[in-house]
KOLBA-450388 format. One record per atom (N, C-alpha, C): atom name; residue in three letters; x, y, z; residue number from 1. Coordinates in steps of 0.02 Angstrom, whole numbers, padded with zeros to 5 digits. Layout:
! residues N
R atome residu     xx     yy     zz num
R    CA    ALA      X      Y      Z NUM
...
***
This chain:
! residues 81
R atome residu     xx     yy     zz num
R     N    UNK -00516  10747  00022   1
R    CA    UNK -00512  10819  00017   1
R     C    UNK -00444  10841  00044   1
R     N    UNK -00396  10885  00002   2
R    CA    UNK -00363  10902  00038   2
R     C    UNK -00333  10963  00050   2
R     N    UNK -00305  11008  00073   3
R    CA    UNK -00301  11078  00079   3
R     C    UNK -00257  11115  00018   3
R     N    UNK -00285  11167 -00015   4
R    CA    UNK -00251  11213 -00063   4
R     C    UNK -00192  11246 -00051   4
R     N    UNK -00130  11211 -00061   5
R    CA    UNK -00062  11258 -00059   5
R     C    UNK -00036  11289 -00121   5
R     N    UNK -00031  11340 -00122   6
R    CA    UNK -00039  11396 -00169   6
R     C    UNK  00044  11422 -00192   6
R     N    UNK  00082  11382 -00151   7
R    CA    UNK  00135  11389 -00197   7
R     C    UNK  00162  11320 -00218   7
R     N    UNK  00201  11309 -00255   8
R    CA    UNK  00248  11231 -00277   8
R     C    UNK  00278  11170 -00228   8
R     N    UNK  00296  11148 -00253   9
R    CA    UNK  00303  11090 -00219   9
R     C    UNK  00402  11117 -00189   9
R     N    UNK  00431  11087 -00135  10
R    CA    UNK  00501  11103 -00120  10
R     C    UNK  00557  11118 -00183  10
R     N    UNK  00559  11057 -00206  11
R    CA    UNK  00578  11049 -00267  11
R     C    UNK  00597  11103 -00311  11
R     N    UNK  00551  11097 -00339  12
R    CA    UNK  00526  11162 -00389  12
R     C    UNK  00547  11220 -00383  12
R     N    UNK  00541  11253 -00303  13
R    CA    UNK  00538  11300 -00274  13
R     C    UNK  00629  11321 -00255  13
R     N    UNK  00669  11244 -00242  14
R    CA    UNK  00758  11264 -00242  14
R     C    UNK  00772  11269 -00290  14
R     N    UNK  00747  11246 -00372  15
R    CA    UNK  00778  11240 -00425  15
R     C    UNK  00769  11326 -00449  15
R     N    UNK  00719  11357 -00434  16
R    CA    UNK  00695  11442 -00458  16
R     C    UNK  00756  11477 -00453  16
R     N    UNK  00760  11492 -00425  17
R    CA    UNK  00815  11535 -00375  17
R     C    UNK  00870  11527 -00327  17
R     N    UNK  00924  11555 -00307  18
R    CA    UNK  00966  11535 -00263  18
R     C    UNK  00921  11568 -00185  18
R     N    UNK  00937  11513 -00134  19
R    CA    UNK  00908  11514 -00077  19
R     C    UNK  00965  11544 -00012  19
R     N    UNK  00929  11569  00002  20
R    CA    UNK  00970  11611  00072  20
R     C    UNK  00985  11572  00139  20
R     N    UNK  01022  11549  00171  21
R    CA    UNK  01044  11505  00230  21
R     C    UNK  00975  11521  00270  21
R     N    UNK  00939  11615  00292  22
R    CA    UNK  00885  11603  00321  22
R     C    UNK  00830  11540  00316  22
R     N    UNK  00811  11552  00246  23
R    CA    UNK  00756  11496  00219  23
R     C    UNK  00780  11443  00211  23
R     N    UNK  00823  11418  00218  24
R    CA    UNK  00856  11327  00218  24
R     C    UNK  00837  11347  00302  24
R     N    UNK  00845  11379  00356  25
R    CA    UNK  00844  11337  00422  25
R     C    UNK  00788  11348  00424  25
R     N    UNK  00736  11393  00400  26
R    CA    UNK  00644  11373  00426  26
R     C    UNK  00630  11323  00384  26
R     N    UNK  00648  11297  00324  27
R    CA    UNK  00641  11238  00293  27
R     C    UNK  00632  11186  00359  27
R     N    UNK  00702  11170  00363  28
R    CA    UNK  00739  11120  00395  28
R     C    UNK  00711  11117  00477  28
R     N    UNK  00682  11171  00492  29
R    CA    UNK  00623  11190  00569  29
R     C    UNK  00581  11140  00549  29
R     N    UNK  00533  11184  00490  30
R    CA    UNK  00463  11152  00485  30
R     C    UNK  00445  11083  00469  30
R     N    UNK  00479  11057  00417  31
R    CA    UNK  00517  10996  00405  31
R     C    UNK  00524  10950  00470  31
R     N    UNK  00568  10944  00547  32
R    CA    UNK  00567  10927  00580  32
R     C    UNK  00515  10918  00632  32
R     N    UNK  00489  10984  00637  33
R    CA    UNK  00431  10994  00667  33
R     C    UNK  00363  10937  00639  33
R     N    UNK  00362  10942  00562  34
R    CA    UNK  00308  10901  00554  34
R     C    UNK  00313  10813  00559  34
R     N    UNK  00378  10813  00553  35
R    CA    UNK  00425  10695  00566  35
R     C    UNK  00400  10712  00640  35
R     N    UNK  00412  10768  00675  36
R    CA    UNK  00403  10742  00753  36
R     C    UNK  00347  10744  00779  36
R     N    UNK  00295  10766  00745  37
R    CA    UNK  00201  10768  00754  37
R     C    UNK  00207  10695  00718  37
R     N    UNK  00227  10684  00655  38
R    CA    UNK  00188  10600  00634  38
R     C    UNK  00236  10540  00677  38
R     N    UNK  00297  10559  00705  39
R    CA    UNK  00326  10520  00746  39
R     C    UNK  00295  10497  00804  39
R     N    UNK  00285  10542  00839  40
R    CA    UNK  00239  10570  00888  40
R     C    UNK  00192  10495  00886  40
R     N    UNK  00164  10514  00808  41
R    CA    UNK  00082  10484  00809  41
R     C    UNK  00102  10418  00799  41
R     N    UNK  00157  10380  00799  42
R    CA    UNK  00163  10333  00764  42
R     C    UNK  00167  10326  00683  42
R     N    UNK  00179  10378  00667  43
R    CA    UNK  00187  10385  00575  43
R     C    UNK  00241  10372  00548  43
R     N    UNK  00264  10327  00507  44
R    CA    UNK  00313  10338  00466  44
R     C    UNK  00319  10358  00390  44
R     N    UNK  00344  10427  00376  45
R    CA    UNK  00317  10434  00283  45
R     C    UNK  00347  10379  00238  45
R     N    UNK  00402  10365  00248  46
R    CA    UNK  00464  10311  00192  46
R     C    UNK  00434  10331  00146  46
R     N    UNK  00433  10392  00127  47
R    CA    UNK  00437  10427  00059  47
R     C    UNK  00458  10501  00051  47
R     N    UNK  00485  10528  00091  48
R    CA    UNK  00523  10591  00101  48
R     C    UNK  00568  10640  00072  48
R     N    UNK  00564  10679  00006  49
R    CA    UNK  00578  10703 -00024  49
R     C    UNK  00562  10784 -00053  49
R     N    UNK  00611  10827 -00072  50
R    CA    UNK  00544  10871 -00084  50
R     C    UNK  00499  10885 -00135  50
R     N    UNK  00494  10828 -00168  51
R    CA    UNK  00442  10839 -00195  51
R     C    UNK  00374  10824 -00155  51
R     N    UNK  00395  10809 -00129  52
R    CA    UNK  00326  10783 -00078  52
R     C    UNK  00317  10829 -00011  52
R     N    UNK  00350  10896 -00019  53
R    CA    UNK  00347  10940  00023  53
R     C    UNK  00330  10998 -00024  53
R     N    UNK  00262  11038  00004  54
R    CA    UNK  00214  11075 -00012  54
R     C    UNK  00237  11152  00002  54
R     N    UNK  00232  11207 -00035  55
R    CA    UNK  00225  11255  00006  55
R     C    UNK  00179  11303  00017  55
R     N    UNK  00156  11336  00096  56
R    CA    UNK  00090  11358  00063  56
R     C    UNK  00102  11433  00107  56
R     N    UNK  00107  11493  00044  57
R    CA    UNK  00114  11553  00082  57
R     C    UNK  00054  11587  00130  57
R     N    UNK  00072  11618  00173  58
R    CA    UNK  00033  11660  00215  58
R     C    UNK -00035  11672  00204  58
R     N    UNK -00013  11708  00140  59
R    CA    UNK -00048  11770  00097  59
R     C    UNK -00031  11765  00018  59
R     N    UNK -00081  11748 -00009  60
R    CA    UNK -00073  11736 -00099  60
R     C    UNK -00049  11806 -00143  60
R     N    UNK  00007  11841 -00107  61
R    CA    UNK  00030  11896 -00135  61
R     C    UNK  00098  11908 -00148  61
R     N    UNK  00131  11947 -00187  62
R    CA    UNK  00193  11955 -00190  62
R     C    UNK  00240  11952 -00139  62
R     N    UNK  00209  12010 -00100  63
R    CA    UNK  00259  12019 -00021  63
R     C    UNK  00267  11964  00000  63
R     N    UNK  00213  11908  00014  64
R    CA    UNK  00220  11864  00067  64
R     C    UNK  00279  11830  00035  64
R     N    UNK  00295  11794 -00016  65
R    CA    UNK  00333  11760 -00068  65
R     C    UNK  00409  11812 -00062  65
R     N    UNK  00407  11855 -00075  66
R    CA    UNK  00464  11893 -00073  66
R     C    UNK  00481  11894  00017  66
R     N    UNK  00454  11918  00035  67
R    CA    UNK  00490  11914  00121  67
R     C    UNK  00495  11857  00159  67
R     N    UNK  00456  11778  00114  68
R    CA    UNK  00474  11732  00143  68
R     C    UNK  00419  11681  00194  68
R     N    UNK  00363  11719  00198  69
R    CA    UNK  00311  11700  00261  69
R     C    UNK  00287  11631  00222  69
R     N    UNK  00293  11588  00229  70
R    CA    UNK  00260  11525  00212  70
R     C    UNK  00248  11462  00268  70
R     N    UNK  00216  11401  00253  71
R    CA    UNK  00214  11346  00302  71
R     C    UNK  00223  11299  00234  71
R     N    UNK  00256  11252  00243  72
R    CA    UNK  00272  11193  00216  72
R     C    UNK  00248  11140  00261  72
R     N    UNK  00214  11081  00226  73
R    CA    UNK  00153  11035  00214  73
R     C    UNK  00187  10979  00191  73
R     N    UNK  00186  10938  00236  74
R    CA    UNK  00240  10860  00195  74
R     C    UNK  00160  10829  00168  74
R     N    UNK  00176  10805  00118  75
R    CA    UNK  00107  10769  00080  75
R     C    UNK  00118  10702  00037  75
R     N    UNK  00076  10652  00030  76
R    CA    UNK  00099  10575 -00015  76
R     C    UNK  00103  10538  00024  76
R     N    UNK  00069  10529  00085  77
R    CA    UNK  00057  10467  00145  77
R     C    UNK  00061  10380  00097  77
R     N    UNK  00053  10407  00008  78
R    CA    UNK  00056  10330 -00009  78
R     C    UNK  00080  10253  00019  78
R     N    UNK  00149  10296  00027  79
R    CA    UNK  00203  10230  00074  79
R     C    UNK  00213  10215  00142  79
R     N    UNK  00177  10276  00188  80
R    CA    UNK  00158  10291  00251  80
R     C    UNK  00147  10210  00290  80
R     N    UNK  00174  10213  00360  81
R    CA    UNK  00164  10164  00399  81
R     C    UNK  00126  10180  00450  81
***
């Protein structure tokens, strides 16, 4: 089972539109934040890309998407150690 992220995958999501330096550094936060929870745990992904990074807004609405509120979700443990 695994949790519903309601917007695209990273990927997908840089190729749309041009991206603002704001949203590259909460990328690049959340992103770190989540290597240092599976680091932490002893995790290694060796599969790290963004396609394999999720995004999942706030709120399934315009605003949230337009002003930016999201959490990104690294996902594909396939190659995981």
């Amino acid at each position: 089972m695994l949790e519903y992220c309601n917007g695209n995958s990273l990927y997908k999501h840089v190729f749309k539109r041009c991206q603002t330096l704001d949203n590259t550094s909460k990328w690049v936060y959340q992103v770190v934040k989540g290597l240092n929870y599976l680091h932490a745990h002893n995790i290694i992904h060796r599969d790290l890309k963004p396609e394999n990074i999720l995004i999942m807004y706030d709120n399934n609405d315009v605003e949230s998407k337009i002003k930016g509120k999201f959490t990104l979700k690294i996902c594909d443990f396939g190659w995981a150690t």
